[in-house]
PAMIMI-267928 format. One line per field, with one value per atom (N, C-alpha, C): residue number from 1; atom name; x, y, z. Coordinates in Angstrom, 1 decimal. Layout:
k [NUM,...]
a [CA,...]
x [X,...]
y [Y,...]
z [Z,...]
***
This chain:
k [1,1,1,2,2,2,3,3,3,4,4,4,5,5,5,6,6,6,7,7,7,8,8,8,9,9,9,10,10,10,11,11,11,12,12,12,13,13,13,14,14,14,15,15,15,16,16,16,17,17,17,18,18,18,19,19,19,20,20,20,21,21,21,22,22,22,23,23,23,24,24,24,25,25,25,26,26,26,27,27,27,28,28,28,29,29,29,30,30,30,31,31,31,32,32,32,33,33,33,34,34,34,35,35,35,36,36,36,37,37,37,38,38,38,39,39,39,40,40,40,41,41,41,42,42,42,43,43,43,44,44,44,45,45,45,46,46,46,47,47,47,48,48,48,49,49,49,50,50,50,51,51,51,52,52,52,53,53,53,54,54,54,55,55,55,56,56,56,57,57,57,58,58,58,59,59,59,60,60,60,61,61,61,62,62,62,63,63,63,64,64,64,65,65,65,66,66,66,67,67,67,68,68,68,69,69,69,70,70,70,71,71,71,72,72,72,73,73,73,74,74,74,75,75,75,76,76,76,77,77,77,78,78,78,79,79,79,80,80,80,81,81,81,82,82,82,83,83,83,84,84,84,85,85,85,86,86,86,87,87,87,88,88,88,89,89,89,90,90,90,91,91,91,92,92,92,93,93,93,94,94,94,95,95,95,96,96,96,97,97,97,98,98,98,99,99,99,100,100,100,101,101,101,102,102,102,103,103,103,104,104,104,105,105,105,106,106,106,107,107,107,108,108,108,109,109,109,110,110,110,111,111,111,112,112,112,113,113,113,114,114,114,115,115,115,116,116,116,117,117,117,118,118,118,119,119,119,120,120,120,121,121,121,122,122,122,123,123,123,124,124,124,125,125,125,126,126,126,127,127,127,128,128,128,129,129,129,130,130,130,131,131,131,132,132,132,133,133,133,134,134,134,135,135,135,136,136,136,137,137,137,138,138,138,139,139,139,140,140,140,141,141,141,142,142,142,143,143,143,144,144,144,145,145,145,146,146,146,147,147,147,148,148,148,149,149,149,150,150,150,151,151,151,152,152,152,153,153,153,154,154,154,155,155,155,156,156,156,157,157,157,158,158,158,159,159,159,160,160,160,161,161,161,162,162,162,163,163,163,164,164,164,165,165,165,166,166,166,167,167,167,168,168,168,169,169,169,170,170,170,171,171,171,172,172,172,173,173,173,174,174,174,175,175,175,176,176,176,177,177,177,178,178,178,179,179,179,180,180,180,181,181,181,182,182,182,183,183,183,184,184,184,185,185,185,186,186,186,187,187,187,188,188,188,189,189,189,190,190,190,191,191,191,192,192,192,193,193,193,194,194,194,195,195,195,196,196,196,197,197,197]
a [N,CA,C,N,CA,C,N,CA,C,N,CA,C,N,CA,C,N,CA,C,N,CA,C,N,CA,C,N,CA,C,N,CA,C,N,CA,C,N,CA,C,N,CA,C,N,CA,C,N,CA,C,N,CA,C,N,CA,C,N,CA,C,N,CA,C,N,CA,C,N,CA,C,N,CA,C,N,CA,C,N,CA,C,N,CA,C,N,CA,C,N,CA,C,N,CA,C,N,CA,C,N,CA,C,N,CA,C,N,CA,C,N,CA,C,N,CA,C,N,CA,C,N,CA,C,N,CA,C,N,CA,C,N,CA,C,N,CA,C,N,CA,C,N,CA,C,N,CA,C,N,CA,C,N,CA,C,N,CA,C,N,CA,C,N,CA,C,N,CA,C,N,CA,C,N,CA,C,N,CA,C,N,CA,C,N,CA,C,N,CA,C,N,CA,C,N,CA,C,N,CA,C,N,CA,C,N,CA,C,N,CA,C,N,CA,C,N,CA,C,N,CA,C,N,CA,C,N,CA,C,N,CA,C,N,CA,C,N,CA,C,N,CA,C,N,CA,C,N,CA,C,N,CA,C,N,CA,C,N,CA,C,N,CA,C,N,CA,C,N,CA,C,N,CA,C,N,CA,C,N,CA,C,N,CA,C,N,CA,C,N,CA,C,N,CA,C,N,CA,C,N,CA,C,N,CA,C,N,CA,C,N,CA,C,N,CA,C,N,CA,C,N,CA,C,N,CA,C,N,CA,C,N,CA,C,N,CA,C,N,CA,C,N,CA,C,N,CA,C,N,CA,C,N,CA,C,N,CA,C,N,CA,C,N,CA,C,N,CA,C,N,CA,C,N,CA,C,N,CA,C,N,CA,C,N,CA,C,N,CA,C,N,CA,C,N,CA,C,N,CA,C,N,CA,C,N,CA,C,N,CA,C,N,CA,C,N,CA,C,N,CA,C,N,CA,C,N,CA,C,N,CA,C,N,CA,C,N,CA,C,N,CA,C,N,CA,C,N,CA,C,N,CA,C,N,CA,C,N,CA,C,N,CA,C,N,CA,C,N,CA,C,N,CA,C,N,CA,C,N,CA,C,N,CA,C,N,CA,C,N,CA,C,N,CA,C,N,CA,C,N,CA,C,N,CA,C,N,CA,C,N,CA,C,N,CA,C,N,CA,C,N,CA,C,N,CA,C,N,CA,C,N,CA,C,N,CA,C,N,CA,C,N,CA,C,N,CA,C,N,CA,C,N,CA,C,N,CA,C,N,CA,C,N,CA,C,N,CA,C,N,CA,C,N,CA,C,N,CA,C,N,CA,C,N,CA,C,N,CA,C,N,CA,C,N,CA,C,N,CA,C,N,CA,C,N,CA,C,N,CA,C,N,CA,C,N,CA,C,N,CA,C,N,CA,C,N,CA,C,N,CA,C,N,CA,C,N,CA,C,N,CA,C,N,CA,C,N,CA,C,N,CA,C,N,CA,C,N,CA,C,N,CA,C,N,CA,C,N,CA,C,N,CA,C,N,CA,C,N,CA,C,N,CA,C,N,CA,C]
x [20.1,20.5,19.4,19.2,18.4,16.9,16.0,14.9,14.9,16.1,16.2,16.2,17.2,16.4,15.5,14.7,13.3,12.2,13.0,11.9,12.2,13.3,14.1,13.6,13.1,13.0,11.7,10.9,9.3,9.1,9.4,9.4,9.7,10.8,11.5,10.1,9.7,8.4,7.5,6.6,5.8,5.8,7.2,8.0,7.4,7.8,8.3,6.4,5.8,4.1,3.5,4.0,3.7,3.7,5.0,5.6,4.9,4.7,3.9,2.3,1.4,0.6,1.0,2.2,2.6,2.5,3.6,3.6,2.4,1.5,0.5,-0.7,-0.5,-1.1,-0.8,0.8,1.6,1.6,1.8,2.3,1.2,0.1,-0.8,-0.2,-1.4,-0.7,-0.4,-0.2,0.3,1.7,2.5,3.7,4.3,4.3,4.7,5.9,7.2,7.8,9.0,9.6,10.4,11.2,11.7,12.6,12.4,11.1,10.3,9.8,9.6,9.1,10.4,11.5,12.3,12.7,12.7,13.2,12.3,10.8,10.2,10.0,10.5,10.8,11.7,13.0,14.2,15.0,15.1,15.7,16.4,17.2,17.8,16.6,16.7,15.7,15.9,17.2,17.5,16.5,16.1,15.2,14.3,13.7,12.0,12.3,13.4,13.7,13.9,14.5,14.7,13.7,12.5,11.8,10.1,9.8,9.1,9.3,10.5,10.7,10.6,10.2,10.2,9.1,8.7,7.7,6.1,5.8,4.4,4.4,5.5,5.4,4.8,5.9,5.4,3.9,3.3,2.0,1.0,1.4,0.4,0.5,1.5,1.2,0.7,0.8,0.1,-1.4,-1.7,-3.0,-3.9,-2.9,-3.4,-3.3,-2.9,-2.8,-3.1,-3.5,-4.4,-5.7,-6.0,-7.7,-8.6,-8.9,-9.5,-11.3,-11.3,-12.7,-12.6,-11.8,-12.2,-12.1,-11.2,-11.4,-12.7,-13.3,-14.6,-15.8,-15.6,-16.3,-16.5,-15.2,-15.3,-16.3,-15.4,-16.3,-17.1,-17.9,-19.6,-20.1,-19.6,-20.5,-20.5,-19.3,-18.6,-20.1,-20.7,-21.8,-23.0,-23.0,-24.3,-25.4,-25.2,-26.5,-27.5,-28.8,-29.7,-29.6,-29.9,-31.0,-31.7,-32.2,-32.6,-32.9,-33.3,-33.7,-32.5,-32.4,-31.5,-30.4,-30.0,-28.9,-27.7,-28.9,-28.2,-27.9,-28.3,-28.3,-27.2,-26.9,-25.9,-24.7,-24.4,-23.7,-23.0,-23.6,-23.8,-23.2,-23.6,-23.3,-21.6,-21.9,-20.5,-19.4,-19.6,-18.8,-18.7,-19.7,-19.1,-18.6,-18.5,-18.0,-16.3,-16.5,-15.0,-14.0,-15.0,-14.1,-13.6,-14.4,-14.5,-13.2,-13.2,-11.9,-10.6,-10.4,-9.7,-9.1,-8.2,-7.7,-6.5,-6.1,-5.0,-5.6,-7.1,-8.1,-8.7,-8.7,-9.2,-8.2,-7.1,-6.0,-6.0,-5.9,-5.5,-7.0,-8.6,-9.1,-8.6,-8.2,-7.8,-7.1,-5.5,-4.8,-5.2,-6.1,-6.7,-7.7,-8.3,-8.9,-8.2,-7.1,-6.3,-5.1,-4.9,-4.4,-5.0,-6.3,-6.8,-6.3,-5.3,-5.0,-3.3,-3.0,-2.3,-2.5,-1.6,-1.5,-2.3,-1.6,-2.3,-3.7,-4.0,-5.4,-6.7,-5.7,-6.5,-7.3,-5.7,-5.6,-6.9,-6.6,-7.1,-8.7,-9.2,-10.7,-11.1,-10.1,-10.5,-10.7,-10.0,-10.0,-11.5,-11.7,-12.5,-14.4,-13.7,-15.1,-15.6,-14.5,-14.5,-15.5,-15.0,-15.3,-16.8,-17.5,-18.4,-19.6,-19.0,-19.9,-20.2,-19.5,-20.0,-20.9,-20.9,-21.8,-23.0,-23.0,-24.0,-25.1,-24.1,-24.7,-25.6,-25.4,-25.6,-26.8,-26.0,-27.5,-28.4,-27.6,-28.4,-29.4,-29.4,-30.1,-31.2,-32.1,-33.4,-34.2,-35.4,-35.2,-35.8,-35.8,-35.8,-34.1,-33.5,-32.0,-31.7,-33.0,-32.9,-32.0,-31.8,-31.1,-30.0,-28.9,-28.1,-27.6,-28.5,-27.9,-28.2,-29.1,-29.2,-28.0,-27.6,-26.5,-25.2,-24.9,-23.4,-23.6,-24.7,-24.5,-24.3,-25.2,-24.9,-23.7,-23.1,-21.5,-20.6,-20.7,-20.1,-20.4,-21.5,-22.1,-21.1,-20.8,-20.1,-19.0,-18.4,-16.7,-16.6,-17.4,-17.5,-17.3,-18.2,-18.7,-17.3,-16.9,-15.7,-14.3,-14.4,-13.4,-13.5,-14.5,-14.8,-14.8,-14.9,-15.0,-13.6,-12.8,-11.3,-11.4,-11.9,-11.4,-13.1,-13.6,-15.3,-16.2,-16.3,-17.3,-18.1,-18.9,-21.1,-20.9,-21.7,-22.4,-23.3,-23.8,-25.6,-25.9,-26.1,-26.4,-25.4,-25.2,-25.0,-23.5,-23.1,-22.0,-21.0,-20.0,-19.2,-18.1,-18.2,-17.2,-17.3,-18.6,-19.2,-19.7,-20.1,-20.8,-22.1,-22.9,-23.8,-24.4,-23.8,-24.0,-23.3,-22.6,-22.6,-23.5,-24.4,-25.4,-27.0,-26.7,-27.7,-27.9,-26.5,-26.4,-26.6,-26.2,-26.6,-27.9,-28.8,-30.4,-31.2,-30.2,-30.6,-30.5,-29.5,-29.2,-30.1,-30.8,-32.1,-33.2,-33.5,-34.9,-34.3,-33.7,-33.1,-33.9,-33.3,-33.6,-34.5,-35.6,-36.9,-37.7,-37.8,-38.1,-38.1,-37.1,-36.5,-37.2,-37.9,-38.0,-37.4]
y [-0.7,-0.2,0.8,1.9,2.6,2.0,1.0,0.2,0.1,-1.1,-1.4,0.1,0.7,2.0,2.4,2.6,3.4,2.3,1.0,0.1,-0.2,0.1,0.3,1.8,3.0,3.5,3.8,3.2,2.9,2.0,0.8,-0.1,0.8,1.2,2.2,3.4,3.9,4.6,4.1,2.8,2.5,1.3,1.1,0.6,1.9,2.9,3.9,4.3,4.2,4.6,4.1,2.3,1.1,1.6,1.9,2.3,3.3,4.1,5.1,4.7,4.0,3.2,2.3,1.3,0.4,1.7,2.4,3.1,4.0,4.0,5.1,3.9,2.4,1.2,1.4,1.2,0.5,1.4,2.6,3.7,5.1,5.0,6.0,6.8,8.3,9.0,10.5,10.4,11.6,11.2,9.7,9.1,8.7,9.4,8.9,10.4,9.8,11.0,10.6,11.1,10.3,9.6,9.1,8.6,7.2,7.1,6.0,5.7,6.2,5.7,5.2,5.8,5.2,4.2,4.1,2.9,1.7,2.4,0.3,0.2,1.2,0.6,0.1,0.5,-0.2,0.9,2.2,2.7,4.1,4.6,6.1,7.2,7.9,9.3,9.9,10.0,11.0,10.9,9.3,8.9,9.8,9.8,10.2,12.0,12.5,14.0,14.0,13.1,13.2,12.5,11.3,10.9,11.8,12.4,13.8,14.5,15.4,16.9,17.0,16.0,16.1,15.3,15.7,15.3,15.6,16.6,17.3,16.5,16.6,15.5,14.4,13.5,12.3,12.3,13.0,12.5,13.2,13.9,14.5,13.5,12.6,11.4,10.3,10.3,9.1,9.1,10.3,11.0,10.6,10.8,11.1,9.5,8.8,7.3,6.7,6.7,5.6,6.4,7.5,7.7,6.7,5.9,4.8,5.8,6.5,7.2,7.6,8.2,8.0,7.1,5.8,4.8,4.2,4.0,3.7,4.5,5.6,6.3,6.1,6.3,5.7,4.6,3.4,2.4,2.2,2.8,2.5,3.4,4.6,5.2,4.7,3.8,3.2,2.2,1.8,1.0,1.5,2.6,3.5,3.4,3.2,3.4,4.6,4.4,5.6,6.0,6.9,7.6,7.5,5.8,5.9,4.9,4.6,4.3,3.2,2.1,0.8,1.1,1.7,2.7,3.4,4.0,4.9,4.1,3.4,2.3,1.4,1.1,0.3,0.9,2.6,2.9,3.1,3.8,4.5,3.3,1.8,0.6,-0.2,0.1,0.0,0.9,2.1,3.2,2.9,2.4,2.1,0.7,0.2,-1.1,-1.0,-0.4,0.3,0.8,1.9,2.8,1.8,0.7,-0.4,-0.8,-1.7,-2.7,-1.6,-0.8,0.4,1.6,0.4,1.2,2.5,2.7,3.4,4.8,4.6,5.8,6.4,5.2,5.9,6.8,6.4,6.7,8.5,8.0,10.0,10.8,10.0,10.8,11.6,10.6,11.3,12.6,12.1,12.8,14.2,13.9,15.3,16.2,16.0,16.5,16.9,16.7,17.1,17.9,18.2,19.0,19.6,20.2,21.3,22.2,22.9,24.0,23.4,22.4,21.8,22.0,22.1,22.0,20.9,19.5,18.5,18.0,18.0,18.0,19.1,20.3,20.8,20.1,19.5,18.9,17.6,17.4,15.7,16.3,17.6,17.7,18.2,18.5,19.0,18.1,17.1,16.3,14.9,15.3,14.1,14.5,15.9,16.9,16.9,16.8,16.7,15.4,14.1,13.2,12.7,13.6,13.2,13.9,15.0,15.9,14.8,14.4,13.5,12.7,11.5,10.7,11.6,12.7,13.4,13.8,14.2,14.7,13.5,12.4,11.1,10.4,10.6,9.6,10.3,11.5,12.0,13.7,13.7,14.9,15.2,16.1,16.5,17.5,18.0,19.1,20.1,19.7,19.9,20.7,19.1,19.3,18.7,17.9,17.0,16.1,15.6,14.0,14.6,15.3,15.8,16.5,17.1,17.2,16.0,15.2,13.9,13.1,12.8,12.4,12.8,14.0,15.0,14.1,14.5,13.6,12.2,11.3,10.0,9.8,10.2,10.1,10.6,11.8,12.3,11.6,10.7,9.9,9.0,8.5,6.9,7.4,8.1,8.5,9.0,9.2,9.7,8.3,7.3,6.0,5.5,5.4,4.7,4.7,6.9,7.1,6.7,6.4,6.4,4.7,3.8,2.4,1.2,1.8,1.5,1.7,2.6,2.7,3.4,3.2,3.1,2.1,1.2,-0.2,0.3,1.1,1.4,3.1,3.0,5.1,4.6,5.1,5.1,3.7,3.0,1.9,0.5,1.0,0.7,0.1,-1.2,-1.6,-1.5,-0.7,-0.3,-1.2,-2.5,-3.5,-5.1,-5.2,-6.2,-6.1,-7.3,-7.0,-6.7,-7.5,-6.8,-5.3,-4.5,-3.2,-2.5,-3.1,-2.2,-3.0,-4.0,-4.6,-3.4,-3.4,-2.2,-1.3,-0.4,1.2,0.4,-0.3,-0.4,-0.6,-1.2,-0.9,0.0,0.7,2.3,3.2,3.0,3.6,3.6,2.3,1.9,2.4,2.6,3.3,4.6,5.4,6.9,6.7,6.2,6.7,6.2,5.2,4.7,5.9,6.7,7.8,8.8,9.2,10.0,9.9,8.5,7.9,8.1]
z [-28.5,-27.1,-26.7,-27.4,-27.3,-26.9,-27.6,-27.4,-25.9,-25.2,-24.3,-22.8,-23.3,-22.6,-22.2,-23.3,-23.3,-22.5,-22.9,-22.1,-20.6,-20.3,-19.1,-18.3,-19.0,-18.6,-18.0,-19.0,-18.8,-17.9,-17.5,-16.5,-15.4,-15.0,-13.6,-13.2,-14.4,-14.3,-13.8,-14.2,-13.5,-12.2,-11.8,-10.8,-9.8,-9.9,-9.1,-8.4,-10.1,-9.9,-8.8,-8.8,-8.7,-6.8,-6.6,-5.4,-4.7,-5.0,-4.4,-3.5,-4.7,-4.5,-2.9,-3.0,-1.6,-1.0,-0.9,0.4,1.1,0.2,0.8,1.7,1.0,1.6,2.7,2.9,4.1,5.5,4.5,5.6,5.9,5.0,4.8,4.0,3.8,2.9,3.1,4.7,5.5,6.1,5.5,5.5,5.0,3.6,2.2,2.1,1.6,0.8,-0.3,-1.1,-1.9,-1.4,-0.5,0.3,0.8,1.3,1.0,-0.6,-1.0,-2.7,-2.9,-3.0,-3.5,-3.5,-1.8,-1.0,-1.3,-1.7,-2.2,-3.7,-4.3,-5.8,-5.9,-5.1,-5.2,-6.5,-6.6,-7.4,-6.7,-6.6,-6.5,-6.7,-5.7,-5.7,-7.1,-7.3,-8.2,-9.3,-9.7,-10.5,-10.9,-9.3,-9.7,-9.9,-9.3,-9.7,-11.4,-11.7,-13.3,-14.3,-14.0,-14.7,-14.1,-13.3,-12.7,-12.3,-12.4,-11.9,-10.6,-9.6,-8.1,-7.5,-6.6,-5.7,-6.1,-6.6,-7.0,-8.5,-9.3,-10.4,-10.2,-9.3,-9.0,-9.2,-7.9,-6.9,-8.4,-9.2,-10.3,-11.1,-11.7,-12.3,-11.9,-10.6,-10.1,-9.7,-9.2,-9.2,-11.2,-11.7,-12.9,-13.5,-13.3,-13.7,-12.7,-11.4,-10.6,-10.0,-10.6,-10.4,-10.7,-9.4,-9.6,-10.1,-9.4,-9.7,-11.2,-11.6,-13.4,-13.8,-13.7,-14.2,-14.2,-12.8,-12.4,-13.4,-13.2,-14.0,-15.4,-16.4,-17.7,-17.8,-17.0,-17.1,-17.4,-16.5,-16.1,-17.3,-17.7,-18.6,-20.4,-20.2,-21.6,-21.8,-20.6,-21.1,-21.6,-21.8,-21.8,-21.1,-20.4,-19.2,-19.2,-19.2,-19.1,-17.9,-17.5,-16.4,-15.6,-15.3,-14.8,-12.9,-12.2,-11.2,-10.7,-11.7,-11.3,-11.7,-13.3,-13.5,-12.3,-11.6,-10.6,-9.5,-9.1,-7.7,-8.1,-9.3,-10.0,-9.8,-10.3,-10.1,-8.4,-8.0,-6.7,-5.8,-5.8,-5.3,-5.7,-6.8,-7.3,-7.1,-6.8,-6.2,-4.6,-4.3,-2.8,-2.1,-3.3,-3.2,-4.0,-4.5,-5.9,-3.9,-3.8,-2.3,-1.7,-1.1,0.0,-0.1,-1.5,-1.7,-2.1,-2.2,-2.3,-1.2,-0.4,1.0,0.1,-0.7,-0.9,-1.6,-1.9,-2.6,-1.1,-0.6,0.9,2.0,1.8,2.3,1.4,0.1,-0.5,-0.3,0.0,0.3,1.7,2.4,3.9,3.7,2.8,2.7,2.1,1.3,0.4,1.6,2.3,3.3,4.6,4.5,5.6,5.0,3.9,2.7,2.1,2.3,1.1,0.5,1.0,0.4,-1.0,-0.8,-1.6,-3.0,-3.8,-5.1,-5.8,-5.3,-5.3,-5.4,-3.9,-3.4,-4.2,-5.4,-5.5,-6.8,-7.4,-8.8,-9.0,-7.9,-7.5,-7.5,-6.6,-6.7,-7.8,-8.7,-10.1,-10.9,-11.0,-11.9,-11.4,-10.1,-9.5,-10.0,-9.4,-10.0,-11.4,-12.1,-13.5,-14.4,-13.6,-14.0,-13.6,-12.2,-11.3,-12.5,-13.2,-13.7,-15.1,-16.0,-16.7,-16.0,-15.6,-14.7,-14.4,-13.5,-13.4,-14.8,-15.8,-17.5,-17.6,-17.6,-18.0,-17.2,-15.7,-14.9,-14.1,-13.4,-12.4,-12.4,-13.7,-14.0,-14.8,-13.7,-13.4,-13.9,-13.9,-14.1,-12.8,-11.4,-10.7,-9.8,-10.2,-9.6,-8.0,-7.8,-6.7,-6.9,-8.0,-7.9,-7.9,-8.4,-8.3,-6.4,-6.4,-4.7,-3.9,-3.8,-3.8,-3.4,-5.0,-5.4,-4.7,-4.5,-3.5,-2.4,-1.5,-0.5,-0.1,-1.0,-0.8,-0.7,-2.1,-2.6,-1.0,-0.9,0.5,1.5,1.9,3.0,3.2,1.8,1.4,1.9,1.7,2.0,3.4,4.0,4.9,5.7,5.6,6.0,6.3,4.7,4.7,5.3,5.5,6.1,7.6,8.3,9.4,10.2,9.3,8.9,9.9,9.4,10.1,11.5,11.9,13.8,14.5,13.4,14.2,13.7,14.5,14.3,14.1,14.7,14.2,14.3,13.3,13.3,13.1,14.1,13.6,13.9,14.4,14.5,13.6,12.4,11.5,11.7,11.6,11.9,10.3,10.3,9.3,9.3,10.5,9.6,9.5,9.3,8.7,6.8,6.4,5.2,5.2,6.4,6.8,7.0,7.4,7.9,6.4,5.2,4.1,3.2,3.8,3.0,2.9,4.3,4.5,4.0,4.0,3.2,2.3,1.6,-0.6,-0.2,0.5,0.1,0.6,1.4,1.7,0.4,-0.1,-1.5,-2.4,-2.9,-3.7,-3.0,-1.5,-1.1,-1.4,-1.1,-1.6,-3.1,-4.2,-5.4,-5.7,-4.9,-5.0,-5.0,-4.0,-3.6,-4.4,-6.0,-5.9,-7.9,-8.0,-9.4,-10.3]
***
């Protein structure tokens, strides 16, 4: 009985995870609150009060188990990649293609930038920071310290892009909702670090 439990309890957990994820899809992530989570897991609030202590629980485990950017991150560095030129363009391409197909990362960047002063949002740039600085250890460092500022902005470019992508067809010429116009940025990306050797 007990087994069944614990595995009953574990499912309801990542049910509820699972949930959070939809609703931040469905509804963004400045329309998300336990009430809705609850309602598309299909379980009693009281749940998520008793299997995370509330609301800032919740969003810190889910933060903490769907950081697609650490995940992404591990990843790429699990392969050991050097340092260098195609390394970086690999990554960098892959991170903006990771963002692209990932409306619900797009969605809590929103949310995190229209929340800075949050608990949360602070958690999330800590932990985002955290992971960017590995990657950095690994591919983007100089002894100048160009590639590394370099690097902040493209990264920031991309999110920027991205955020901007949904309800503005072209910046800059650059059409943000074709594959064409993010075919471009990725070989803007490779002349940047062509540049940059």
């Amino acid at each position: 009985m007990r087994e069944i439990r614990k595995r009953s309890r574990t499912q309801t957990k990542a049910r509820i995870l699972q949930a959070v994820g939809d609703v931040i899809t469905e509804r963004g992530a400045n329309r998300i609150g336990i009430n809705a989570v609850a309602e598309k897991a299909g379980v009693n609030k009281v749940l998520i009060y008793r299997y995370f202590g509330g609301w800032d629980g919740l969003m810190k485990e889910f933060l903490h188990q769907g950081s697609f950017l650490s995940d992404y991150n591990q990843a790429f560095l699990a392969t050991s990649p050097e340092g260098n030129h195609h390394n970086r363009v690999l990554y960098l391409v892959g991170l903006l293609r990771e963002l692209k197909n990932r409306k619900a990362a797009q969605d809590m960047l929103k949310w995190e930038i229209s929340n800075p002063g949050s608990q949360i949002s602070q958690q999330l740039a800590a932990s985002r920071n955290e992971s960017l600085q590995k990657v950095i250890d690994q591919l983007f460092t100089d002894e100048t310290g160009d590639l590394k500022s370099t690097s902040a902005l493209v990264i920031a470019g991309l999110a920027m892009l991205h955020l901007l992508s949904p309800n503005q067809r072209h910046f800059m010429g650059v059409d943000l909702q074709s594959d064409e116009g993010w075919e471009h940025i990725e070989r803007a990306i490779d002349r940047i670090y062509k540049t940059l050797g």
